[in-house]
N, C-alpha and C positions, 0 to 999 in steps of 0.2 A: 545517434539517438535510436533506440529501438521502436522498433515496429509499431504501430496498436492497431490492438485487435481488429481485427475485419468486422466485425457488430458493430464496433461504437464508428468505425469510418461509414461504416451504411448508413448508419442512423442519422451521424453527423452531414452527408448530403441529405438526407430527408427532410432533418429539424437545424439549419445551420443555425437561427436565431436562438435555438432554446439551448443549444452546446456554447454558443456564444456565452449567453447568460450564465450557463453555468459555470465555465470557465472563470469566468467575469467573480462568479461567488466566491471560490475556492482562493481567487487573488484576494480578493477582498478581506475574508476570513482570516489569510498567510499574514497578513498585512496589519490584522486588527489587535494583535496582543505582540509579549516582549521574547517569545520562543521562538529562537534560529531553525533554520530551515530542515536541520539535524534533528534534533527536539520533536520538532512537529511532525516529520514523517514515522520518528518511533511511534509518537502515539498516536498518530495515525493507522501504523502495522496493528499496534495494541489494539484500536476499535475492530479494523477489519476481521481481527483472528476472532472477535468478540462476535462477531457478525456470521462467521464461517463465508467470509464474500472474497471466495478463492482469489478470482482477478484480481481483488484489490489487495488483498496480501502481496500476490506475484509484483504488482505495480508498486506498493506501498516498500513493500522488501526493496526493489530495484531504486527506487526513489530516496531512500533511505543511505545506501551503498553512494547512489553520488552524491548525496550531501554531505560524505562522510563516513556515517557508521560502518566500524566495523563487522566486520562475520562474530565474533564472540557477542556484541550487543544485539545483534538485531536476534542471535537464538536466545540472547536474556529474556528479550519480549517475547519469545516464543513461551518458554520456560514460567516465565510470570503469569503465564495463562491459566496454568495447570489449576490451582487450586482456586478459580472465580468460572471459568468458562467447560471448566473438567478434564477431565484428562482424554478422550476422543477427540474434543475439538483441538485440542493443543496439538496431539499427533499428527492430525490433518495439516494443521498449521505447518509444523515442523517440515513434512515433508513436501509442501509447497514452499515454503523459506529457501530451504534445501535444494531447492528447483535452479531457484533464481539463485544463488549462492553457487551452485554447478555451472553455470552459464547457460542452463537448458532451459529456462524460459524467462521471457523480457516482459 
């Protein structure tokens, strides 16, 4: 299991009950509709690239990869970016996918 980030471990001894809680959401949410766990992380990548919320590409990509997806799908999300979020943020995109895709970040 890879690493996570040193921010969210600070934070998580700071606030353990509100990482709790959120944890707690994101099961809840996984839980709440009929999309396998593959499914949910692409669009999940999808929101984040929507967002420009680097980490959660890097996470969401990584997440993605072990529920499955291949490297040709998760650049499809990338690619699908292009004409709703433009073409900057998709690049950015790409080369954070590309990251995780390299093994160079988790």
């Amino acid at each position: 299991m890879p690493q996570l980030p040193k921010p969210f471990l600070k934070f998580k001894r700071a606030n353990p009950a509100v990482v709790r809680a959120y944890e707690a959401l994101g099961e809840a949410t996984a839980e709440a509709g009929p999309l396998d766990a593959k499914t949910r992380e692409l669009v999940k990548l999808g929101m984040a690239i929507g967002g420009r919320l680097e980490g959660a590409v890097h996470s969401h990509a990584r997440r993605a990869r072990e529920a499955g997806a291949t490297p040709a799908e998760i650049r499809h999300v990338v690619a699908l970016a292009a004409p709703t979020v433009g073409f900057p943020t998709t690049v950015a995109a790409f080369t954070w996918v590309e990251e995780v895709l390299a093994g160079k970040r988790r």
